[in-house]
Backbone as ProteinMPNN parsed JSONL, in Angstrom:
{"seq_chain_A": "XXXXXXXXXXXXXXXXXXXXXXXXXXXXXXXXXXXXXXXXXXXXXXXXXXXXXXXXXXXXXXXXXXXXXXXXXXXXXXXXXXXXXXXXXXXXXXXXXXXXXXXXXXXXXXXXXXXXXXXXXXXXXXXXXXXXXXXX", "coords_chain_A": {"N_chain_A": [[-0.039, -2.362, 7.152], [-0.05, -1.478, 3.772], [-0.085, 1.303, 1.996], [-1.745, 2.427, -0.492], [-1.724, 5.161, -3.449], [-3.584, 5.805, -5.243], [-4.086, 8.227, -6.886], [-1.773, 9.201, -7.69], [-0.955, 7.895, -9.163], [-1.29, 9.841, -11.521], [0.475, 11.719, -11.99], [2.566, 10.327, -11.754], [4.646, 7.59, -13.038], [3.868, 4.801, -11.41], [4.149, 1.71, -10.071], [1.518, 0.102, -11.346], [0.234, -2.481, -10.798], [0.947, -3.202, -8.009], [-0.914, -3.203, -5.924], [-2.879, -5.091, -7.279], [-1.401, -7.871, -6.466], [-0.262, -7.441, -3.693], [-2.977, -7.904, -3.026], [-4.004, -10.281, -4.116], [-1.882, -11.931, -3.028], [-2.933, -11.927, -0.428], [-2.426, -9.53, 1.337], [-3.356, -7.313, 3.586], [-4.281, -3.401, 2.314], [-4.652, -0.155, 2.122], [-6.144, 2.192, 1.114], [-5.66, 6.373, -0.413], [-6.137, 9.784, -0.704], [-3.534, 10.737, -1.071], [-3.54, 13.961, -0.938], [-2.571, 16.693, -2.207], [-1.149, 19.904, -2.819], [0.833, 20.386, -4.38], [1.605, 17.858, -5.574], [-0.341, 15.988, -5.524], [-3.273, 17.72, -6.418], [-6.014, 16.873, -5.634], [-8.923, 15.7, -3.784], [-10.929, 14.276, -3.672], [-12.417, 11.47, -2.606], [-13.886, 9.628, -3.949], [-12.978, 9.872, -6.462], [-10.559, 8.627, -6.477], [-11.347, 6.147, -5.359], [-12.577, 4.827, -7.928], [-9.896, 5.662, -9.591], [-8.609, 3.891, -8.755], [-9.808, 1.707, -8.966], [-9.792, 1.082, -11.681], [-6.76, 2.184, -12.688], [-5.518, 0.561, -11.004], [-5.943, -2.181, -10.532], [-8.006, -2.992, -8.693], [-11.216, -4.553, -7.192], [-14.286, -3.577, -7.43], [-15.689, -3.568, -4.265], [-12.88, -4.629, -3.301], [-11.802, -1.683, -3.013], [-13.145, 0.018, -1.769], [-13.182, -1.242, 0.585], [-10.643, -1.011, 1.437], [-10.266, 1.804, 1.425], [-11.957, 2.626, 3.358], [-11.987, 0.298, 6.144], [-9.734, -0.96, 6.281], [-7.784, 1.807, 5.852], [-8.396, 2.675, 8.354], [-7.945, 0.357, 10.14], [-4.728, 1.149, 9.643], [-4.287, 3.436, 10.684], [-4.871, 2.61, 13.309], [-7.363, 3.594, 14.683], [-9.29, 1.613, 14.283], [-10.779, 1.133, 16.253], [-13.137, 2.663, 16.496], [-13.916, 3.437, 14.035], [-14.517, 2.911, 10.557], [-15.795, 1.158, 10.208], [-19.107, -0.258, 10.497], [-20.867, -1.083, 13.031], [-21.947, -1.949, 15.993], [-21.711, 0.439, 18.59], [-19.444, 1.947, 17.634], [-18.666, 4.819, 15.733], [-21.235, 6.495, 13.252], [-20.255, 6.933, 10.922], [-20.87, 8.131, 7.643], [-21.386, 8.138, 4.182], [-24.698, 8.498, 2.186], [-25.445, 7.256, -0.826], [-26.2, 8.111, -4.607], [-27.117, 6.038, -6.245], [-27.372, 2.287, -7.236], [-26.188, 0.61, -6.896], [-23.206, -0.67, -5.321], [-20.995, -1.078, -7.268], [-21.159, 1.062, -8.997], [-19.464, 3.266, -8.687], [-16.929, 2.832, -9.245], [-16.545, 3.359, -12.216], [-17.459, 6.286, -12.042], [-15.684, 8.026, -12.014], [-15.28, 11.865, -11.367], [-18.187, 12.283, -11.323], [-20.161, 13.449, -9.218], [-21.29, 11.311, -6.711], [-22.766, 11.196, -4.508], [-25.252, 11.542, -1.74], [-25.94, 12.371, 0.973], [-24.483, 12.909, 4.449], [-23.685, 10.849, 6.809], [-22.309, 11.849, 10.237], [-21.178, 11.295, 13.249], [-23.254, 9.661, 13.463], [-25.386, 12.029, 12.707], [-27.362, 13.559, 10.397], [-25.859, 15.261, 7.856], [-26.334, 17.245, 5.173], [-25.867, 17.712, 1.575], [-23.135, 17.608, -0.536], [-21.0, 19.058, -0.064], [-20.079, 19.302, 2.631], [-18.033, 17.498, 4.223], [-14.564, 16.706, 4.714], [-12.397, 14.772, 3.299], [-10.94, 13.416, 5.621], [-12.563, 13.831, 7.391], [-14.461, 12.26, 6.851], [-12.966, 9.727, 6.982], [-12.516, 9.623, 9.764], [-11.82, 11.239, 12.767]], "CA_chain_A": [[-0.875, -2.242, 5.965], [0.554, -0.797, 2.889], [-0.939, 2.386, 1.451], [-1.5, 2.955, -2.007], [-2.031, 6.079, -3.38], [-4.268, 5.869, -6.775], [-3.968, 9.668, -7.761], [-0.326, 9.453, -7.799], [-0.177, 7.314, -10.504], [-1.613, 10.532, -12.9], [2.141, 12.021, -11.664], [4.102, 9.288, -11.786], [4.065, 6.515, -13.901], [4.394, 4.097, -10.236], [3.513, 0.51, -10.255], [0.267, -0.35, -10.929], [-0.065, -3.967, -10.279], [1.53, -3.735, -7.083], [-1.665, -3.607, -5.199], [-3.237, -6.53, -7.417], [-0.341, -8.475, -6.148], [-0.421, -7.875, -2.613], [-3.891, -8.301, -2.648], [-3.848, -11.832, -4.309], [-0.939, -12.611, -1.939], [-3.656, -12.187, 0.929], [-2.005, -8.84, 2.245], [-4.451, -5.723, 3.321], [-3.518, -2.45, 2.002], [-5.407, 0.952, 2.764], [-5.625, 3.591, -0.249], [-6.27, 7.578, 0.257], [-5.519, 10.311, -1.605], [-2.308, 11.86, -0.632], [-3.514, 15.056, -0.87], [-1.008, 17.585, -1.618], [-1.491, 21.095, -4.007], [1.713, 19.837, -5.618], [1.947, 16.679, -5.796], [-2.08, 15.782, -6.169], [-4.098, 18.205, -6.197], [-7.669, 16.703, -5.577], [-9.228, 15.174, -2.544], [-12.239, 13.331, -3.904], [-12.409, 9.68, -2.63], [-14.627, 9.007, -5.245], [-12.222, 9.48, -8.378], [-9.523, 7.902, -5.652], [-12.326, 4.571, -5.48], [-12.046, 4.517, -9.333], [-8.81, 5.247, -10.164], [-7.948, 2.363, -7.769], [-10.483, 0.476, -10.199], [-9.032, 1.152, -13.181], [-5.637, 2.084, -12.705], [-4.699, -0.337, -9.739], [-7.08, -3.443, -10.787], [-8.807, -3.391, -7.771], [-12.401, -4.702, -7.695], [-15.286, -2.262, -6.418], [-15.501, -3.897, -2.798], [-11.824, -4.305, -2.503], [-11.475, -0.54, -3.195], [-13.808, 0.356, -0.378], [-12.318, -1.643, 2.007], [-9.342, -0.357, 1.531], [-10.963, 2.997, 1.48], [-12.903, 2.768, 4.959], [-11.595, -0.314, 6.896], [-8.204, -0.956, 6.199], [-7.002, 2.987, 6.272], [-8.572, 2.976, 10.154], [-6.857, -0.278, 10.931], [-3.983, 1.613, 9.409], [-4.611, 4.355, 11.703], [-4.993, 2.605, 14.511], [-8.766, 3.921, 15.014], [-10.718, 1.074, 13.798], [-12.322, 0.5, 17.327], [-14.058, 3.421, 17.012], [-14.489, 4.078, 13.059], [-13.798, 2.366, 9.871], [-16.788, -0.042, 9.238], [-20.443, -0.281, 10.754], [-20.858, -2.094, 13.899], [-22.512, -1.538, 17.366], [-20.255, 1.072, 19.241], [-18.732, 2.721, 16.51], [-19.359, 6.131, 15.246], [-22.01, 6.08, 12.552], [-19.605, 8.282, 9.896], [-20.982, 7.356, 6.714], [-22.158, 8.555, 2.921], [-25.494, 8.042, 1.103], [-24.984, 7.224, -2.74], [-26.932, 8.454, -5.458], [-26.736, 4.571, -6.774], [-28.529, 1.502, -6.872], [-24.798, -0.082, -7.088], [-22.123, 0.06, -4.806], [-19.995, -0.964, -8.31], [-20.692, 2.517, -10.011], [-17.976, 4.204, -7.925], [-15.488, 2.196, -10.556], [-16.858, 3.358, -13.534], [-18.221, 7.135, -12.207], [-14.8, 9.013, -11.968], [-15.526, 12.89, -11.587], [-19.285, 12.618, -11.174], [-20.601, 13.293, -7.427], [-22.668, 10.733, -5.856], [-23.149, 11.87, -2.765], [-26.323, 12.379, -1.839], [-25.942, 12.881, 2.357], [-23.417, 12.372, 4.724], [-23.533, 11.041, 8.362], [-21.374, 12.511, 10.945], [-21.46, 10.577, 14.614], [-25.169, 9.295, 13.74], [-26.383, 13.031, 12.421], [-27.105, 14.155, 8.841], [-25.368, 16.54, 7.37], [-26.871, 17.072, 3.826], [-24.883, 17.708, 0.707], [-22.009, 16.851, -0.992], [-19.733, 19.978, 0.575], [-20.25, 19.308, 4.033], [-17.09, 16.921, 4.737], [-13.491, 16.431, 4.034], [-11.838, 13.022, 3.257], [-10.334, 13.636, 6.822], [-13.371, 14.024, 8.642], [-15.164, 10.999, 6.203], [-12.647, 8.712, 7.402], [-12.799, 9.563, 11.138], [-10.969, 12.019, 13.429]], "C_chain_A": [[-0.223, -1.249, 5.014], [-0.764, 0.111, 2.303], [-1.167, 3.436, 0.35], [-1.973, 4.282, -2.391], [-2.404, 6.342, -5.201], [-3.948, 6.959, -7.48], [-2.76, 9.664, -8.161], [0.162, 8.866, -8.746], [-0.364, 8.122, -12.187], [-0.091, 11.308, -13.031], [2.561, 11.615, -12.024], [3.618, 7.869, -12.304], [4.708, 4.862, -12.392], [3.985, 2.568, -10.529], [2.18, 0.268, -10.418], [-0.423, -1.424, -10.505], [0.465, -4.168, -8.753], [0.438, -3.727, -6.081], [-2.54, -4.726, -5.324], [-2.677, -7.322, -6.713], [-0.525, -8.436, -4.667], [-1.658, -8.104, -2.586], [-4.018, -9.867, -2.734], [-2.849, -12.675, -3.229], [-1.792, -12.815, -0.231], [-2.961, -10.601, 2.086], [-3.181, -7.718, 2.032], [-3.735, -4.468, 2.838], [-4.833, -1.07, 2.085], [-5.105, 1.824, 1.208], [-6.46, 5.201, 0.028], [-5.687, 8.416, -0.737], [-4.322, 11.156, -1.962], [-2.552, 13.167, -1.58], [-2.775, 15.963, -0.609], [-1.548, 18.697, -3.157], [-0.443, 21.03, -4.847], [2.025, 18.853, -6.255], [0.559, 16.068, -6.596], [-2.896, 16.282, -5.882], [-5.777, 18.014, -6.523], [-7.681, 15.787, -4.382], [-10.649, 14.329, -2.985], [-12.232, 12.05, -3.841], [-12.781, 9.192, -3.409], [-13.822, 8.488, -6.024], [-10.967, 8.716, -7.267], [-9.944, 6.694, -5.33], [-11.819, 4.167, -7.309], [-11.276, 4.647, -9.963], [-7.837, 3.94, -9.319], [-8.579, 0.998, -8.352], [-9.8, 0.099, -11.158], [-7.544, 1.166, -13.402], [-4.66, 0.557, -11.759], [-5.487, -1.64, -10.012], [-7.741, -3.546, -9.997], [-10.477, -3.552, -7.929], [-13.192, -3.416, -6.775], [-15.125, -2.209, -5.029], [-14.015, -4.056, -2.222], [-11.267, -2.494, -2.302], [-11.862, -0.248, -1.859], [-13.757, 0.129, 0.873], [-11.455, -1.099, 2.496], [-8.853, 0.759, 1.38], [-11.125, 3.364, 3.198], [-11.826, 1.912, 6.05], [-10.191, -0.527, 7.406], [-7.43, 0.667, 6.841], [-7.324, 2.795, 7.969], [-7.672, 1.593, 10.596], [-5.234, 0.632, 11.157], [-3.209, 2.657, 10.378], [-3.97, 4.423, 13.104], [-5.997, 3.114, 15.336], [-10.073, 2.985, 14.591], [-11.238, 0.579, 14.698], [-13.192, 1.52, 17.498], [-14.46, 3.961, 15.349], [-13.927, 2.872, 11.737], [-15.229, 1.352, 9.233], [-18.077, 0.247, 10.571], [-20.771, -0.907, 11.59], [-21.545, -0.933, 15.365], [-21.547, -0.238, 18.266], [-19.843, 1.926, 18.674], [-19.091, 4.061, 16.206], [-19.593, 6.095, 13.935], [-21.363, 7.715, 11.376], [-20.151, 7.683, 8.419], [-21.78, 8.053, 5.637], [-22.957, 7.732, 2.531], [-25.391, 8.156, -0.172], [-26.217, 7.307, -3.147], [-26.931, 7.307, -6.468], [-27.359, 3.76, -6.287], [-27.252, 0.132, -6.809], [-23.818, 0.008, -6.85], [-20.772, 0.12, -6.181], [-19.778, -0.153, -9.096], [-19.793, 3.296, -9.295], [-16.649, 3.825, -8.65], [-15.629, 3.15, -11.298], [-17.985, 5.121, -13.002], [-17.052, 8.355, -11.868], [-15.341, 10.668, -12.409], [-17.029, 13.005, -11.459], [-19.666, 12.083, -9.548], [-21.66, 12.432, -6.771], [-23.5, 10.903, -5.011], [-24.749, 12.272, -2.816], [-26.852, 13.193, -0.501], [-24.925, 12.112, 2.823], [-23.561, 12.095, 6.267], [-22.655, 10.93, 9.02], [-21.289, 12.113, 12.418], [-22.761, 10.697, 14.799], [-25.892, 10.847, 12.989], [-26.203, 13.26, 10.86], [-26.95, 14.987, 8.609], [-26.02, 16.35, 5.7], [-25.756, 17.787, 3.13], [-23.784, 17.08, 0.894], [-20.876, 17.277, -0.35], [-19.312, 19.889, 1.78], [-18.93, 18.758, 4.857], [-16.086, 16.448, 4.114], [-13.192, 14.967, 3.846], [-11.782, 12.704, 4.775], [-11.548, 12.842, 7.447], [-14.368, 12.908, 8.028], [-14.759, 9.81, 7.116], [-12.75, 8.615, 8.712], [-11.645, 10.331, 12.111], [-10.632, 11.134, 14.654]], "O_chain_A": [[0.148, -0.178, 5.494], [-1.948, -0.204, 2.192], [-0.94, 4.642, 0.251], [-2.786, 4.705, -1.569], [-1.719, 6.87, -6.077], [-3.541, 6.829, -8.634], [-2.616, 10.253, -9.232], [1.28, 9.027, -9.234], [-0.034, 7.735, -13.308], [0.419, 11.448, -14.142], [3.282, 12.103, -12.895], [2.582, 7.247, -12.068], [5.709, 4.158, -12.531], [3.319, 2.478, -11.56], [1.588, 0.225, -9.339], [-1.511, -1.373, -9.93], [0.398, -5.307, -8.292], [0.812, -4.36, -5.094], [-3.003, -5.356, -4.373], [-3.524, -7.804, -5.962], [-0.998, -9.486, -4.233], [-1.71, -8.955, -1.698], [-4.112, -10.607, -1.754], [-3.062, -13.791, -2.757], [-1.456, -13.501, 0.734], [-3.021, -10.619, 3.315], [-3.737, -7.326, 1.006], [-2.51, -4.486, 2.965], [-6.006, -1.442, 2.089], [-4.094, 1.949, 0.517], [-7.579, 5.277, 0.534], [-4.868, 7.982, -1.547], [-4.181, 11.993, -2.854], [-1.977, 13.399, -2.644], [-2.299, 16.28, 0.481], [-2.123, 18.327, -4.181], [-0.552, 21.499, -5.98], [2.622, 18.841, -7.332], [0.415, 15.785, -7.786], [-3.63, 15.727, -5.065], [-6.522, 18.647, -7.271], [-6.675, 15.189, -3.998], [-11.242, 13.768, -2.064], [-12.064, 11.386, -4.864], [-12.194, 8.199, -3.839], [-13.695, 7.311, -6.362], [-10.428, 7.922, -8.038], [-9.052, 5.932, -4.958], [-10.928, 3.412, -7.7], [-11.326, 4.054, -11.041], [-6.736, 3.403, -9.437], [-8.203, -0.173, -8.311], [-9.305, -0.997, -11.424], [-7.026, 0.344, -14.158], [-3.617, -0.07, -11.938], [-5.428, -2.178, -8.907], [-8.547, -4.429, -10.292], [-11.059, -2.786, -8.697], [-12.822, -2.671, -5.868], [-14.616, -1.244, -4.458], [-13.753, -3.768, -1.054], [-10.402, -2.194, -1.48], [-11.071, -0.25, -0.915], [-14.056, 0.771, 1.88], [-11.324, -0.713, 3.658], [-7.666, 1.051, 1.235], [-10.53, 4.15, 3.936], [-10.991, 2.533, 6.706], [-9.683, -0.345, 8.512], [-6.764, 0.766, 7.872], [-6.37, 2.789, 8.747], [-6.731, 1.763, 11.371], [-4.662, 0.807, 12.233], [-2.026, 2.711, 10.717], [-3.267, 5.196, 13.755], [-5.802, 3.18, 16.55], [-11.268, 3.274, 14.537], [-12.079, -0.303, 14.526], [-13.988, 1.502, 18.437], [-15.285, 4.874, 15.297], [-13.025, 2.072, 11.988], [-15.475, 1.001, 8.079], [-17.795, 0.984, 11.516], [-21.276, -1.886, 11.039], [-21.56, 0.283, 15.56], [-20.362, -0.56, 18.349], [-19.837, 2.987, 19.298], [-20.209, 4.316, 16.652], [-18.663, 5.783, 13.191], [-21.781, 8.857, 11.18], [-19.686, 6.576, 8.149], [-22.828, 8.586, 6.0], [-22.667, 6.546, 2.378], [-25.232, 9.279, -0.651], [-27.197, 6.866, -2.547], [-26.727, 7.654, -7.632], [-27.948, 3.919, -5.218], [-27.514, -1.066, -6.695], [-23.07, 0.591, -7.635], [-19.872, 0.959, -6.213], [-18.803, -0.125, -9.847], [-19.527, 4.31, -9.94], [-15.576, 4.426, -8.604], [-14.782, 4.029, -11.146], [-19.113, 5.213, -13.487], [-17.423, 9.473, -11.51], [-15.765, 10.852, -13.55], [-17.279, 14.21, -11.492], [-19.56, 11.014, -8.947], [-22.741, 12.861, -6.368], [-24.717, 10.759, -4.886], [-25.324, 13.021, -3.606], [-27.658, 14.123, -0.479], [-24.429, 11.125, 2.281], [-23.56, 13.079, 7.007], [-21.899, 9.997, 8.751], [-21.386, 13.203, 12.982], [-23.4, 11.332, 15.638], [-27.083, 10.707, 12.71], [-25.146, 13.163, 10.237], [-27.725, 15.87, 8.976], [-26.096, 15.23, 5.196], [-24.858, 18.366, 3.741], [-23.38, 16.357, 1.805], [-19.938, 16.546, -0.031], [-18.214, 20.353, 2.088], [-18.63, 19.288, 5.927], [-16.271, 15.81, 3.078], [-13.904, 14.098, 4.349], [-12.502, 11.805, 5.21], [-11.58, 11.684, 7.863], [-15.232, 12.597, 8.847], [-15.515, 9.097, 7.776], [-13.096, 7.497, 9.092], [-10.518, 9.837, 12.085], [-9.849, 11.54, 15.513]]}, "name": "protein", "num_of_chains": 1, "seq": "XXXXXXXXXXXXXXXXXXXXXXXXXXXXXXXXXXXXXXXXXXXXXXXXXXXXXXXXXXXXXXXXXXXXXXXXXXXXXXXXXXXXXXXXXXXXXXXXXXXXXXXXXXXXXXXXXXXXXXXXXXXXXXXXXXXXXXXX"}
């Protein structure tokens, strides 16, 4: 699975169609925020959902896939995290939204409204890193 990296295109002027492209071609691809204090300094999946909107063409639901599911295939942890199923560990954010499609179109504003952590709620927005979102 190839693994795009949305923020990186405020750096570097990198391809942007190249995840349209494999997507239309039928290939999965995982996106995250290569988090780095020099390279890209921010960690917010959020604006890393919508600049994968906007910059990368991706639609809302392919973003999120390729947010959650994909990175854990990626991994090599998606039998135990990555998407919502019996078994699994129940890692997962509540949105302040009535639309999983405002995560395109809400760059820089926090949705978040709780976050669960193997089934427990953690409240607020501060509570968890990308890291520990996607699944240790």
């Amino acid at each position: 699975i190839a693994t795009m990296l949305p923020a990186s295109i405020l750096r570097a002027d990198g391809p942007r169609w190249l995840a349209r492209r494999l997507i239309d071609a039928g290939a999965p691809i995982a996106i995250g925020t290569n988090y780095s204090v020099w390279d890209t300094p921010g960690y917010s999946m959020q604006s890393v959902l919508a600049l994968a909107c906007m910059l990368m063409y991706l639609h809302p639901a392919e973003a999120i896939t390729a947010a959650t599911f994909n990175a854990a295939v990626s991994l090599g942890i998606d039998s135990r995290c990555g998407s919502l199923e019996p078994g699994k560990d129940a890692n997962l954010l509540i949105l302040r939204t009535g639309d999983y499609r405002d995560l395109a179109y809400s760059n820089g504003a926090n949705l978040v409204e709780s976050t669960f952590w193997h089934g427990r709620v953690t409240k607020g927005a501060e509570c968890l890193s990308h890291d520990e979102i996607l699944c240790r």
